[in-house]
C-alpha positions in Angstrom: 0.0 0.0 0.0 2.8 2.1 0.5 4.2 2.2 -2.8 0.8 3.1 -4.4 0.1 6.0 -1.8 3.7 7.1 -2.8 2.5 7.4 -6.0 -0.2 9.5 -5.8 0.3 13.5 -5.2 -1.4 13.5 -1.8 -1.8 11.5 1.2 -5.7 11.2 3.1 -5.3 11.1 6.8 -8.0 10.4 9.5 -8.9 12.8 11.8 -5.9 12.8 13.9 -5.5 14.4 17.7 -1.5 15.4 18.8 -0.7 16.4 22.0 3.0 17.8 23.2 4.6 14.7 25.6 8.8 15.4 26.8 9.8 12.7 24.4 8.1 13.9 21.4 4.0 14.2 20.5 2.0 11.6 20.8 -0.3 11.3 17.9 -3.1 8.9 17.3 -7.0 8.6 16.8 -9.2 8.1 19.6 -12.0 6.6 17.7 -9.7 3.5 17.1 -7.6 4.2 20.3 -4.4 3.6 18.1 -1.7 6.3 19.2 2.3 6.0 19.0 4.4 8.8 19.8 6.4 10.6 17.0 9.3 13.0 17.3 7.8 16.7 16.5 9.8 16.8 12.7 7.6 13.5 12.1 4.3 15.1 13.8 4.9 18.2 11.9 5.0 15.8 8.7 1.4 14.5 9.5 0.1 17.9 9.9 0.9 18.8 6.3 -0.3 15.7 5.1 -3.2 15.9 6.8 -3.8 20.0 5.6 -3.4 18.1 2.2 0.5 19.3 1.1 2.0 16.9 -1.7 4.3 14.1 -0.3 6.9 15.7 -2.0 6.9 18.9 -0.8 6.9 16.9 2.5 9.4 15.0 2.1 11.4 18.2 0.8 10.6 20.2 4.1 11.8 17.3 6.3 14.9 17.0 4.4 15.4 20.9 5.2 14.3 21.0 8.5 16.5 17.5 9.7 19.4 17.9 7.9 18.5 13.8 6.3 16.1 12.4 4.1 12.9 11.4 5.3 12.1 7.5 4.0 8.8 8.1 2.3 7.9 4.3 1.8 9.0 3.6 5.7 6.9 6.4 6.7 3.9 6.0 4.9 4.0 2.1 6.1 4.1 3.0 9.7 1.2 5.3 9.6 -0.4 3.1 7.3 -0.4 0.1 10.3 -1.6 2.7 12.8 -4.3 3.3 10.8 -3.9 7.2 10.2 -4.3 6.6 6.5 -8.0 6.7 4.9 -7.8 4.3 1.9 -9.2 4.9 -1.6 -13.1 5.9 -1.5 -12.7 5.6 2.1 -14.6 8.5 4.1 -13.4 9.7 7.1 -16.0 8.8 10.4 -18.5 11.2 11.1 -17.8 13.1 14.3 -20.8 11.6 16.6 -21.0 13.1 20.2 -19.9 10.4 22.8 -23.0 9.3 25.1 -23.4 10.4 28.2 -21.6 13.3 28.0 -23.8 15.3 29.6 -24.0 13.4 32.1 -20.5 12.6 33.0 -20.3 16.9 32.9 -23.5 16.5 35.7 -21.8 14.3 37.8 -18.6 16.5 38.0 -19.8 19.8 38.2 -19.4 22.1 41.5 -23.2 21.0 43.1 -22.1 17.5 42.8 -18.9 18.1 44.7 -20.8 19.6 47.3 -22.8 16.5 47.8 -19.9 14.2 48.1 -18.5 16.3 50.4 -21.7 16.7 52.9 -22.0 12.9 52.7 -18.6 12.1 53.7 -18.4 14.3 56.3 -21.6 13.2 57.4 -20.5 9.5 57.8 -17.4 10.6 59.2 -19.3 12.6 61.8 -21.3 8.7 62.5 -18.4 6.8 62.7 -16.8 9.1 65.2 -20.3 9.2 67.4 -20.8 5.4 66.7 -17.8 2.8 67.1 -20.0 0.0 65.2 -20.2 2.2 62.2 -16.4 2.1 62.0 -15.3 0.0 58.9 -14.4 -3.3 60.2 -13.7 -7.2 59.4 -16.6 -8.3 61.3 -18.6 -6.6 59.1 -18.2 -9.5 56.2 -20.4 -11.8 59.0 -23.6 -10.3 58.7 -25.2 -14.0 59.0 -24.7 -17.4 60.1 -25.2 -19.5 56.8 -21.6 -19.2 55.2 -22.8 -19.8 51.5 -25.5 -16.5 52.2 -22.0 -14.3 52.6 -20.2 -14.7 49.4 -23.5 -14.8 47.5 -25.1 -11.7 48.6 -21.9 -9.5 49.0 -21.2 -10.5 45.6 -24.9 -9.6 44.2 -24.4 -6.4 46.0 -20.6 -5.2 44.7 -22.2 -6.2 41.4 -23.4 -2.5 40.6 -20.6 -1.1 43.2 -18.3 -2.3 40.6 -20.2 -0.9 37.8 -20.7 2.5 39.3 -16.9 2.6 40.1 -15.9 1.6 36.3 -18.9 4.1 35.4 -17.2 7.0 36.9 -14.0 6.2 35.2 -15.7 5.8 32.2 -18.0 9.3 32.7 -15.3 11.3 33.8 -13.6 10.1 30.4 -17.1 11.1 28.1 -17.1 14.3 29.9 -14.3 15.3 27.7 -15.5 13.8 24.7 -13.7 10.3 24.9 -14.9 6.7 24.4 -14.3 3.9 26.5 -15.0 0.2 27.2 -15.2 -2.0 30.2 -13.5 -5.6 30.4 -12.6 -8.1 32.7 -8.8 -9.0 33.4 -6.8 -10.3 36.6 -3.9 -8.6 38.7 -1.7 -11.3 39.9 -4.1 -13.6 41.8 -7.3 -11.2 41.4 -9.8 -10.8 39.4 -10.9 -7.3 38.5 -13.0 -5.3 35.9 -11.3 -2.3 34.5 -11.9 0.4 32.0 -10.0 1.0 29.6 -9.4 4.7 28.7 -6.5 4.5 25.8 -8.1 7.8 24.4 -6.7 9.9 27.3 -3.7 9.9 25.4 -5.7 12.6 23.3 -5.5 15.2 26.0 -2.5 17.1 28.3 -1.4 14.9 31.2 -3.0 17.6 33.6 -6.8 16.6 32.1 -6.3 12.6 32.8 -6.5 12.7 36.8 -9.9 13.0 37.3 -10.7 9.9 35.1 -8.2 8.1 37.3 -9.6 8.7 40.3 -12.9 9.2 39.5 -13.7 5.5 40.9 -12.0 6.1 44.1 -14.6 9.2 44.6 -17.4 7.3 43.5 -15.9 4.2 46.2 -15.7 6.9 49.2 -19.1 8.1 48.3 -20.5 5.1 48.6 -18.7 4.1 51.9 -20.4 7.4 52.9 -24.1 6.0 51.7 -24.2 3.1 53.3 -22.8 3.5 56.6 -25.4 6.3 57.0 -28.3 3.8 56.0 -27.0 1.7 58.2 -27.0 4.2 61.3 -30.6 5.3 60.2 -31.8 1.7 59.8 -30.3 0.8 63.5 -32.8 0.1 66.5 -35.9 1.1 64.3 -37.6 -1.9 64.6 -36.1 -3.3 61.2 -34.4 -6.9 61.3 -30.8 -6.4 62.5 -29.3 -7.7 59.3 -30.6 -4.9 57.3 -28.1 -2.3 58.8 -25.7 -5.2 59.0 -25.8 -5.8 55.6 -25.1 -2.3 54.6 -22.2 -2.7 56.8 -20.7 -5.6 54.8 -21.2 -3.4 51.5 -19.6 -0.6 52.9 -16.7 -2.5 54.2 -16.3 -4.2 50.9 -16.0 -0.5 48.9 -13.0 -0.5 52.1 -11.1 -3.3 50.7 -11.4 -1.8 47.4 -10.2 1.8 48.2 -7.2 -0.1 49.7 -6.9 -1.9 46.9 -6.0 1.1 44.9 -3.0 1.9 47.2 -1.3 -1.5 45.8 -0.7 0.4 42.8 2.4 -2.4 42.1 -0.4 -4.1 40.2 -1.5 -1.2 38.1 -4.8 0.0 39.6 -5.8 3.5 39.5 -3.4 5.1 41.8 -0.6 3.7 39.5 -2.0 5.6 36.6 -2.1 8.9 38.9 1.5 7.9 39.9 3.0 7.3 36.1 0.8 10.2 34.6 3.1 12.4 37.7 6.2 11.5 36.8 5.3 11.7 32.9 5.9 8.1 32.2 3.9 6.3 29.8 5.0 2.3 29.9 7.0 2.5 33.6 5.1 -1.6 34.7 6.3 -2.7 31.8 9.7 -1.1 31.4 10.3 -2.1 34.9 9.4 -5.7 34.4 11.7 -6.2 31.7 14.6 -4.4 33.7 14.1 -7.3 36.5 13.9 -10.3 33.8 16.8 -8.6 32.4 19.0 -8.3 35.8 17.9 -12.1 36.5 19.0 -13.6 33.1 22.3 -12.0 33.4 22.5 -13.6 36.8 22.4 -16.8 35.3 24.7 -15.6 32.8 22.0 -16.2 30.0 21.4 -13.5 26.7 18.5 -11.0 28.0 15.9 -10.0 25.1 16.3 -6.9 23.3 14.2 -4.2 24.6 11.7 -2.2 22.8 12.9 0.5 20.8 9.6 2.9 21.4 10.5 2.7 25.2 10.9 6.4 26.1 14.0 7.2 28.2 11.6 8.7 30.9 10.4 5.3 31.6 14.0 3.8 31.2 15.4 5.9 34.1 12.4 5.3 35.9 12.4 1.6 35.8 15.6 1.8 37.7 13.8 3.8 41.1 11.0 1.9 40.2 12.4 -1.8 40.3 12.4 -2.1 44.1 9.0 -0.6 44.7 7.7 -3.6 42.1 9.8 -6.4 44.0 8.2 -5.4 47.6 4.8 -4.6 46.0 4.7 -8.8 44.9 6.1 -9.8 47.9 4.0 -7.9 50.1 1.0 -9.3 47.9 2.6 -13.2 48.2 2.9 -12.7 51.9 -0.1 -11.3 52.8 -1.5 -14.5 50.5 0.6 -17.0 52.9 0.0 -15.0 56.0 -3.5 -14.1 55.5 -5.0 -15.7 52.7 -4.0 -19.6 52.8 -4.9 -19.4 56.9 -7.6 -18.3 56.0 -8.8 -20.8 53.2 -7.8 -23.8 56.0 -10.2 -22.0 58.4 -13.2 -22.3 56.0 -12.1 -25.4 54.8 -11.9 -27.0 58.6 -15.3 -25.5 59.1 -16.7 -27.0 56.1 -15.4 -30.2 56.9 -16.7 -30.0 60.6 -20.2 -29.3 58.7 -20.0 -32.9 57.0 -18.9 -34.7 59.8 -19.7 -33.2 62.5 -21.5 -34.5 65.8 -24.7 -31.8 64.8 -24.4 -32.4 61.1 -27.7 -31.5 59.6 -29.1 -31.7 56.3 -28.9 -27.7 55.9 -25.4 -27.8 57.2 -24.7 -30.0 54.6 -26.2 -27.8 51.8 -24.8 -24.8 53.3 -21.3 -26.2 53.0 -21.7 -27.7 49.6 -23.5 -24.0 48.1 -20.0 -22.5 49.9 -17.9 -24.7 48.3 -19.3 -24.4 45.0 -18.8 -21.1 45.2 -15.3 -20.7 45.9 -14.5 -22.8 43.7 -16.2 -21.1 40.5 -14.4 -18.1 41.6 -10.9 -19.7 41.3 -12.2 -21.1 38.0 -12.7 -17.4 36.9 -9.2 -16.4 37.8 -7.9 -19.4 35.8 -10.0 -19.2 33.0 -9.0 -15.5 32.8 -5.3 -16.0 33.1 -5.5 -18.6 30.1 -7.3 -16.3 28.6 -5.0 -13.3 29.1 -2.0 -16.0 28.2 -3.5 -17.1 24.5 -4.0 -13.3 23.3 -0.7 -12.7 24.3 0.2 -15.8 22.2 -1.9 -14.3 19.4 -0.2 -11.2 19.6 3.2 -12.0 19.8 3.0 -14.5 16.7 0.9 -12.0 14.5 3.0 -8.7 15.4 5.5 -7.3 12.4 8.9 -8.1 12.6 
């Protein structure tokens, strides 16, 4: 395709958005959410091709301007696998407004920031009045019947998680930019995530309010239901209504803290690279520890990637540490926390099937449990094969 666009006089372009980075500008098309960064002679180059200036002219100005000659047919491939180039009788997308914008601008303007704030400092006024409105383990407990816990909470942190994606995903639309939601895995979790590649279309000071847009939405919610719980306590209402509400709130806890693991790229590790300007610091970082290991064992390293910025390359170094402890701390908390935990459940099952007061809905109880737990580690493995193949996929159909 390249030789024939190189014959032609001029060169169609897709509506492209640039924006300034420290190693170059990164260019790309948020309807597609393809973007690379260029070096500002090459970005300069896609602006008079996309204001319809002849390839040769072009090519003339970069030759002036860099002191080399610019490979046309190299060029013209690259953009060409980004997808910046609109092929013959190929019109360019109509420019339809995002949905929800209006919406995402509802939720974020001043008198909704007043409400989140009056309903925070409401439930923090609670807590402090209230011990048993303080976020706490016990909370998970809000019944006897062990298969009732992990079904209900996770009915209930069904459209939690949904409204904390949804924030992400509004405070995205309220600048104009599409997203999606998927589901993926951190380590040993399993997580839903939004994905938000078009934020690449607009400065670095614009993107922190889509990151933490879910942690707002999480403390709000924290806020809502400790304060149903404290209304719905000693009314006359069944005492595992306002118990419940507990367990929801204390389960928008765990996932507030979550975000502070950063290691394992939540929310607060897209605040943290967008700060210090990185763009691909996990990644980078990752490769600097395979690469440290391999030459311990006095083995070849791979080559690294040459679009690596040297931001994220100086990073990786600072970085590197903060990664090793961040895994470790999440292994140990798994073998001091986690696997205790797991035998705990699993002697209390057991004492449910044989048991001297083994009943029938012991039994069922147990078994529902079980069966639970079980199709939740099936997710996490069914995920990571998952995640495993379409790297597979992508490795073996990627350009050499």
């Amino acid at each position: 395709m390249a030789t024939t666009a190189w014959g032609r006089n001029t060169v169609r372009l897709h509506r492209l958005t640039m924006v300034a980075e420290d190693d170059g500008v990164m260019v790309g098309r948020p309807d597609t959410g393809s973007y690379a960064m260029f070096p500002e002679e090459g970005a300069q180059a896609l602006r008079m091709l996309g204001s319809g200036t002849p390839l040769a002219t072009m090519a003339e100005w970069y030759q002036q301007a860099c002191g080399e000659q610019l490979d046309v047919e190299d060029f013209l491939e690259a953009i060409e696998e980004l997808g910046f180039v609109r092929a013959e009788g190929e019109d360019d997308p109509a420019l339809t407004p995002v949905r929800w914008q209006r919406l995402g601008r509802w939720v974020f303007a001043w008198p909704a920031w007043l409400c989140y704030l009056a309903l925070t400092a409401a439930a923090v006024t609670a807590m402090v009045r209230e011990p048993f409105l303080r976020p706490s383990y016990h909370d998970v407990f809000f019944t006897s019947h062990l298969a009732l816990i992990p079904v209900v909470l996770t009915a209930t942190q069904i459209p939690c998680v949904l409204l904390h994606e949804g924030y992400h995903a509004l405070a995205g639309r309220r600048l104009g930019l599409p997203s999606t939601l998927s589901i993926s895995r951190r380590l040993y979790y399993l997580v839903a995530e939004t994905r938000l590649d078009s934020l690449y279309s607009v400065p670095r000071s614009k993107r922190y309010l889509p990151f933490c847009a879910g942690i707002l939405v999480d403390v709000t919610q924290v806020s809502a239901y400790t304060l149903l719980a404290a209304a719905l306590h000693g009314r006359g209402i069944p005492p595992w209504c306002p118990a419940l509400c507990l367990a929801v709130s204390f389960s928008c806890v765990l996932r507030i803290i979550w975000q502070f693991m950063f290691y394992l790229r939540t929310d607060l590790y897209f605040v943290m690279t967008n700060a210090l300007r990185c763009s691909n610091l996990h990644d980078v970082t990752s490769f600097h520890l395979r690469t440290l290991f391999l030459r311990r064992l006095r083995r070849t390293p791979p080559e690294p990637d040459a679009e690596w910025s040297d931001r994220d390359r100086a990073m990786a170094r600072v970085y590197a540490p903060v990664l090793v402890a961040g895994y470790g701390f999440s292994l140990g908390s798994l073998l001091w926390a986690g696997l205790p935990t797991i035998v705990h459940f699993c002697t209390l099952i057991a004492d449910r099937f044989t048991g001297p007061h083994t009943s029938l809905s012991a039994v069922l109880d147990a078994v529902s449990f079980l069966s639970l737990t079980l199709l939740e580690f099936g997710l996490v493995g069914y995920v990571a094969l998952r995640d495993r193949r379409a790297g597979r996929t992508t490795t073996q159909g990627a350009p050499s």
